[in-house]
BAKOL-982802 format. One record per atom (N, C-alpha, C): atom name; z, y, x; residue number from 1. Coordinates in steps of 0.02 Angstrom, whole numbers. Layout:
N
   atomo       zz       yy       xx   num
      CA        Z        Y        X   NUM
...
***
This chain:
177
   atomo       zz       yy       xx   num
       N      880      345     -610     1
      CA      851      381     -555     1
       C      807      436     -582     1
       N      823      485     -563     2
      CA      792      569     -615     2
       C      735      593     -558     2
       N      707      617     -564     3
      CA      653      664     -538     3
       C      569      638     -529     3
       N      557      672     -470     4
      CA      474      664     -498     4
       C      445      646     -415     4
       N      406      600     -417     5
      CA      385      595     -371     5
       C      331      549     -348     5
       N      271      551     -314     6
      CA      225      487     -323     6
       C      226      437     -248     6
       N      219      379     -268     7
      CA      232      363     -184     7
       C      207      278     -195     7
       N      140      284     -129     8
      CA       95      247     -114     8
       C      111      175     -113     8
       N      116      116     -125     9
      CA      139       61     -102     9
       C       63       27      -74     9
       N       68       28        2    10
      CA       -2        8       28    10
       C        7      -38       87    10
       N      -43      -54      109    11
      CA      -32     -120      168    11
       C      -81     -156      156    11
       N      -98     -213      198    12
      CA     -160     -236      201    12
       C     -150     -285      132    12
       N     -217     -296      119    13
      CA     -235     -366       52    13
       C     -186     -426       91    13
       N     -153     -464       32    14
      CA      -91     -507       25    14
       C      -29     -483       44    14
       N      -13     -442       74    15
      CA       35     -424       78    15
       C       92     -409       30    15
       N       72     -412      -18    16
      CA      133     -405     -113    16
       C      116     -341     -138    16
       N       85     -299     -105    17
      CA       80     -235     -163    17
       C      105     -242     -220    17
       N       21     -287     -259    18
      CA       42     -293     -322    18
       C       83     -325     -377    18
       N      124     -375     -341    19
      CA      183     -419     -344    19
       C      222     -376     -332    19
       N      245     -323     -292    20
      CA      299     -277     -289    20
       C      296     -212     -372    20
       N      236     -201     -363    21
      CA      221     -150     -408    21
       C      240     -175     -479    21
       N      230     -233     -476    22
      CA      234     -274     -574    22
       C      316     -275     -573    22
       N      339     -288     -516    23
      CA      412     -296     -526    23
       C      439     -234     -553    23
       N      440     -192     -506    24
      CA      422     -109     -523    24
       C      401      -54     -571    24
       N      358      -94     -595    25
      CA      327      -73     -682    25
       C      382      -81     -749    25
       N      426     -128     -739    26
      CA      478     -147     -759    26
       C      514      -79     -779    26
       N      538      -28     -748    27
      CA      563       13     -747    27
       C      519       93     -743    27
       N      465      100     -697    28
      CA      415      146     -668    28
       C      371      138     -694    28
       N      326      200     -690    29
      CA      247      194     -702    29
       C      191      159     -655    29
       N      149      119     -662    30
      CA      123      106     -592    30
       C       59      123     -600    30
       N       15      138     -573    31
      CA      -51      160     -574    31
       C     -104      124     -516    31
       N     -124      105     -536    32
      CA     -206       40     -497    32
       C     -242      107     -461    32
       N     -262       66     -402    33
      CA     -289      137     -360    33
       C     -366      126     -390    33
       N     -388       62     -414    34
      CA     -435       47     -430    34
       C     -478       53     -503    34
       N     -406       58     -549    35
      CA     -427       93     -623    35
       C     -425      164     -609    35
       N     -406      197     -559    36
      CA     -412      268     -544    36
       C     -476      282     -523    36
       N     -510      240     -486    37
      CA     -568      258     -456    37
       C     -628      253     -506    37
       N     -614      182     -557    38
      CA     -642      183     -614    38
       C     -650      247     -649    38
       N     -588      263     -670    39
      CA     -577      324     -705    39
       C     -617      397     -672    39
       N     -625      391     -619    40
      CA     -635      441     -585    40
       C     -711      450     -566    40
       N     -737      393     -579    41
      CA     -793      370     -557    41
       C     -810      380     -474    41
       N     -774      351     -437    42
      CA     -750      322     -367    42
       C     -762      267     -336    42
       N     -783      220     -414    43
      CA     -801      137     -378    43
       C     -871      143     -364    43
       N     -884       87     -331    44
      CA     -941       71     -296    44
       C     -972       15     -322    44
       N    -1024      -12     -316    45
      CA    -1057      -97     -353    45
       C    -1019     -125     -308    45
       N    -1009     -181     -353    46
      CA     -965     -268     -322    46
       C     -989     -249     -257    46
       N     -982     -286     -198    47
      CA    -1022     -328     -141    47
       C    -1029     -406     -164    47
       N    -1078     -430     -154    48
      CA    -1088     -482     -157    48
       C    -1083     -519     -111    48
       N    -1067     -498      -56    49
      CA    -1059     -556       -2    49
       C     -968     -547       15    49
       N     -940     -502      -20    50
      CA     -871     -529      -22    50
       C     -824     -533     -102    50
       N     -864     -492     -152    51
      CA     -838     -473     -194    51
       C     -780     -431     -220    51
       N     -801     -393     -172    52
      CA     -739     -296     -164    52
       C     -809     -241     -223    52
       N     -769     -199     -229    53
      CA     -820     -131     -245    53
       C     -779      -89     -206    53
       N     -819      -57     -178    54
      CA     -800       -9     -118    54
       C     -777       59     -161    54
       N     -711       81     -141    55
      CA     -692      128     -154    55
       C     -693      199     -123    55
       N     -742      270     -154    56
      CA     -750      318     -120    56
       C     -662      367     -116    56
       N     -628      328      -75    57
      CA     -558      361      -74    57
       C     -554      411      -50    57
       N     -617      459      -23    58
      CA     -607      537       -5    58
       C     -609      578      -57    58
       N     -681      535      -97    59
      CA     -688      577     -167    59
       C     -620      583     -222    59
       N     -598      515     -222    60
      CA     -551      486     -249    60
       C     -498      544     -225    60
       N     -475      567     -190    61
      CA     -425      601     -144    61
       C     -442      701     -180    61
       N     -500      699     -190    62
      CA     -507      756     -226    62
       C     -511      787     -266    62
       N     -529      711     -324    63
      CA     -533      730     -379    63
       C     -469      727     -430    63
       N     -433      672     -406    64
      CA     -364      636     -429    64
       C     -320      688     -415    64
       N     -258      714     -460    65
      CA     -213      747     -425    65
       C     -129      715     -478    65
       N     -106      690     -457    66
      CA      -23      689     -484    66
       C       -2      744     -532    66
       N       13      718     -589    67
      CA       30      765     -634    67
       C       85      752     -675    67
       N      126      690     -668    68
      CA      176      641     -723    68
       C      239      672     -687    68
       N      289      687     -723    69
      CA      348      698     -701    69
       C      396      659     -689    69
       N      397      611     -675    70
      CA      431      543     -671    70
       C      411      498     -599    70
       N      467      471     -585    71
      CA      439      430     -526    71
       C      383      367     -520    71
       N      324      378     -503    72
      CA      281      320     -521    72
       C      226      301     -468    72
       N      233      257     -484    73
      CA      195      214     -392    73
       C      122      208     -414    73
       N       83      196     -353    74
      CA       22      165     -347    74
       C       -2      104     -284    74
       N      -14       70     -339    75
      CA      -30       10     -319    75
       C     -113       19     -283    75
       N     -109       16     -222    76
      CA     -183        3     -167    76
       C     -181        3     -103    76
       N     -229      -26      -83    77
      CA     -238      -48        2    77
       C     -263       36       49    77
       N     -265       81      -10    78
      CA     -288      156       15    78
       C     -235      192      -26    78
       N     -217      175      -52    79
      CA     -161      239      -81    79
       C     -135      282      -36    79
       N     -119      266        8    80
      CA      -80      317       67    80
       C     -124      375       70    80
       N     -209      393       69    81
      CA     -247      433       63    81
       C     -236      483       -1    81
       N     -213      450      -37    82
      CA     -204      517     -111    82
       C     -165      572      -77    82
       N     -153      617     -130    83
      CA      -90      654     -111    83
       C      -21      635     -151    83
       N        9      574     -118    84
      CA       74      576     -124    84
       C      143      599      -91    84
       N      207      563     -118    85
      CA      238      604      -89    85
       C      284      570      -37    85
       N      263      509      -53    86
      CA      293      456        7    86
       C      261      398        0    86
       N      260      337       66    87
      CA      217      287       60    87
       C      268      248       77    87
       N      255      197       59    88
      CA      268      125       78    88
       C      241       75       88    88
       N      243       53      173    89
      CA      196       13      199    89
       C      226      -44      190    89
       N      196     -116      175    90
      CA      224     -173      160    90
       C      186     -209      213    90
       N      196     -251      267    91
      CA      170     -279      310    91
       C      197     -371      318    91
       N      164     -392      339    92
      CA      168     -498      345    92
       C      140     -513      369    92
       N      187     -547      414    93
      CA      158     -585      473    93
       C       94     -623      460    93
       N       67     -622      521    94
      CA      -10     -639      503    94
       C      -21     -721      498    94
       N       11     -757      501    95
      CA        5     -833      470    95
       C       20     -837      406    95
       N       86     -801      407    96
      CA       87     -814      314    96
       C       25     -769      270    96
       N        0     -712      283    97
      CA      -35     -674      279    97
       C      -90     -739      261    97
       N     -126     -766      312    98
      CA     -167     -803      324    98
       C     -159     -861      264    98
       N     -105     -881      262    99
      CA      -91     -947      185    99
       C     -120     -908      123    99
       N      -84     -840      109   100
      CA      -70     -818       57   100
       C     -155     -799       56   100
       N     -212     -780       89   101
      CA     -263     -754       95   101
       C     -301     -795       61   101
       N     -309     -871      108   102
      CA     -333     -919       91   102
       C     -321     -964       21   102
       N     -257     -950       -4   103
      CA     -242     -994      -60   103
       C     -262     -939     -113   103
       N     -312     -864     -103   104
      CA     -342     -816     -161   104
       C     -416     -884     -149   104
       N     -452     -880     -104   105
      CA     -505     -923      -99   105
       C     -552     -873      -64   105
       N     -535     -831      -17   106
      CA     -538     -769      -17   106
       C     -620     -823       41   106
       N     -690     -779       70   107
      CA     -701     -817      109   107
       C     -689     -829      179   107
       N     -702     -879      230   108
      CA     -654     -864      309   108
       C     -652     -785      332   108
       N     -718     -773      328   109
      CA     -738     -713      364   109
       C     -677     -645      341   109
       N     -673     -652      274   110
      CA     -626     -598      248   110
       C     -564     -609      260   110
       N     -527     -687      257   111
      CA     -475     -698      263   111
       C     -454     -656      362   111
       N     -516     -681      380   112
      CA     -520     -656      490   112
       C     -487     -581      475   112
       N     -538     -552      433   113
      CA     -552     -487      455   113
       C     -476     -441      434   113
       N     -443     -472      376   114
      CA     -397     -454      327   114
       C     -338     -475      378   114
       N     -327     -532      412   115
      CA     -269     -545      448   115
       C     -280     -496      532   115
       N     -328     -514      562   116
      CA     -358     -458      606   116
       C     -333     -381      586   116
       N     -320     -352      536   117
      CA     -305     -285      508   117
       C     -229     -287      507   117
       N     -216     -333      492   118
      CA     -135     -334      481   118
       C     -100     -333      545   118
       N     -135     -389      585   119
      CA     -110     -393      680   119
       C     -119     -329      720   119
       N     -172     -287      702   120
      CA     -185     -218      737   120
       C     -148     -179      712   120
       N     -123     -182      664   121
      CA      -78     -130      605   121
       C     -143      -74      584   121
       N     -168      -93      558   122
      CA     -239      -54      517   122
       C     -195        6      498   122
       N     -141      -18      453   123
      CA     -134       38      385   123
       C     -112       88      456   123
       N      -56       73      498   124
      CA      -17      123      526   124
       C      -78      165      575   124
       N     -125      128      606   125
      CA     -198      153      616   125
       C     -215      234      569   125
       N     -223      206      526   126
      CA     -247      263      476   126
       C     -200      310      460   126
       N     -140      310      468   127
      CA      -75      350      460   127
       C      -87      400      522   127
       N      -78      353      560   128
      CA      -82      401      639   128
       C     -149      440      639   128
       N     -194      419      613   129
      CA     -275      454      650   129
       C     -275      507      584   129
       N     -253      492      530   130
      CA     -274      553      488   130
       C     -204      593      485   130
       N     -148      589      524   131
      CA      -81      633      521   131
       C      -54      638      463   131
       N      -55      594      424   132
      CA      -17      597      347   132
       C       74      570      387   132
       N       90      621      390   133
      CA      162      621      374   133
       C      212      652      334   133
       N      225      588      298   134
      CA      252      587      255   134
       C      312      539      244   134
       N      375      564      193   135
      CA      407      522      208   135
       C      389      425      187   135
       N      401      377      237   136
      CA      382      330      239   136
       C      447      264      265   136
       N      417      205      207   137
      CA      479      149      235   137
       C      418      101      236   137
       N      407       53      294   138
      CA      408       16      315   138
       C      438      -71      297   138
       N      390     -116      258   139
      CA      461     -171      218   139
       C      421     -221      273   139
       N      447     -290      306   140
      CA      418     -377      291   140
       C      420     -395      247   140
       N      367     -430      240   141
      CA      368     -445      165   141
       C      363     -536      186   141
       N      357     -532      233   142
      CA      333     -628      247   142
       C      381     -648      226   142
       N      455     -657      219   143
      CA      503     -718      172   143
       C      548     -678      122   143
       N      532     -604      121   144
      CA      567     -575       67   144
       C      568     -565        1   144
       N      596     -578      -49   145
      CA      589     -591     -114   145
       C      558     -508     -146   145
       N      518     -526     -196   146
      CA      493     -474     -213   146
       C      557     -427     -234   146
       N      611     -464     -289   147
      CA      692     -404     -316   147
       C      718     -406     -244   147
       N      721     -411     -180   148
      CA      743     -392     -141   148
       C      703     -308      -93   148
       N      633     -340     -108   149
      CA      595     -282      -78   149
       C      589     -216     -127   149
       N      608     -232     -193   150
      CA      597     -179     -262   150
       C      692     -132     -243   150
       N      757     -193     -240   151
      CA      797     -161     -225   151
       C      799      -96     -156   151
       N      745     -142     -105   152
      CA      733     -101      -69   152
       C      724      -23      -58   152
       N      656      -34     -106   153
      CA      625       33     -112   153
       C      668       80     -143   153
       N      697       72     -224   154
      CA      741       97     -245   154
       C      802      142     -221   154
       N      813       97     -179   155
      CA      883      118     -143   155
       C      828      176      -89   155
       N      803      157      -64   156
      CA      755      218       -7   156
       C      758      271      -49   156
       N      712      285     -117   157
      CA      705      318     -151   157
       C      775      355     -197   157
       N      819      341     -205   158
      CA      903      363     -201   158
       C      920      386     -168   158
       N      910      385     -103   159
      CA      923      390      -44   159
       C      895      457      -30   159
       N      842      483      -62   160
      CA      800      548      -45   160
       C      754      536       11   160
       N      722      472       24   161
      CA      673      457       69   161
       C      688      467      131   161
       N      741      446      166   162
      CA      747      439      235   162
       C      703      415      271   162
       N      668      470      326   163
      CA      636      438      354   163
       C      626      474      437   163
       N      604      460      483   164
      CA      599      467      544   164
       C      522      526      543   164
       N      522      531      594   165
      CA      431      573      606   165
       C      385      534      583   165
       N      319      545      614   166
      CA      284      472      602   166
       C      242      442      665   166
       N      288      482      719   167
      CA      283      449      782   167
       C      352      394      789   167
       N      377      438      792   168
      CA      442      384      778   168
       C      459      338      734   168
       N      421      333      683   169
      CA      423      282      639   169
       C      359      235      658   169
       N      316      260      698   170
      CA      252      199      700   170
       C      270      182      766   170
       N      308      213      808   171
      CA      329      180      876   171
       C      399      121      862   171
       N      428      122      820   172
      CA      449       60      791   172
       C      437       14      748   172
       N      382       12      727   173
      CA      349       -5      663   173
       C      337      -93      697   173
       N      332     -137      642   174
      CA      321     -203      660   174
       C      252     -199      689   174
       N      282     -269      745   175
      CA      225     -256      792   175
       C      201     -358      813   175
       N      183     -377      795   176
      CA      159     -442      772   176
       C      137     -460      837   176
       N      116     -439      895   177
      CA       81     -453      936   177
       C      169     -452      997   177
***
């Protein structure tokens, strides 16, 4: 697969990002939205009452720019904010969501707030309110094997990113409720 292109793999915490991305690395470059922010000096101190460091993803968004000629992903729950060149939202149902949350040791409150984000569709939230349209695929990830969701993408990306508007793609978009 020849050319150049960067493209977001984002969706709420548990959802496989980074289980998709390692599969992915296999072949691609993958890039941590979070060693970027490091790099960039973007992170924020721990929190201590959940244990995140808050990421300044506007700064992050201005200072960062794509420069690799090769196709290579980024792995984060904000990536869709960079300037890439396509995203991919990975979304799960919010019970399994809820297992997979709880078996990090994550605490209730975060596990609420994290499955709460996923049932509202947070990410597609932020798609719509900041108008990033771009081309975009949409995966479940609740019983799909990670080489099924990697064949996925691949084939999208072969494909030359088929994709709908991003009204039309968030007016069909999984809808949990």
């Amino acid at each position: 697969m020849a050319g150049r292109a960067c493209i977001a793999i984002t969706g709420t915490p548990g959802t496989g990002k980074t289980a998709l991305c390692q599969s992915l690395g296999a072949g691609y470059p993958v890039l941590s939205l979070k060693d970027l922010a490091e790099q960039y000096e973007c992170l924020g101190p721990q929190d201590t009452a959940d244990g995140a460091a808050p990421i300044d993803i506007h700064q992050l968004a201005e200072k960062w720019q794509f420069q690799d000629n090769e196709i290579t992903f980024i792995d984060g729950h904000l990536s869709h904010f960079l300037d890439v060149d396509a995203i991919v939202v990975l979304r799960c149902n919010p019970l399994e969501l809820e297992k997979r949350l709880q078996s990090r040791d994550y605490s209730t409150a975060k596990v609420a707030a994290n499955v709460e984000w996923e049932l509202i569709s947070g990410t597609w939230s932020e798609l719509l309110e900041f108008e990033i349209s771009l081309p975009l695929l949409e995966l479940d990830t609740s019983s799909t094997s990670t080489e099924e969701l990697q064949t996925q993408v691949l084939s999208w990306i072969e494909k030359k990113f088929p994709s709908q508007s991003l009204e039309e793609s968030s007016s069909q978009a999984i809808d949990w409720m």
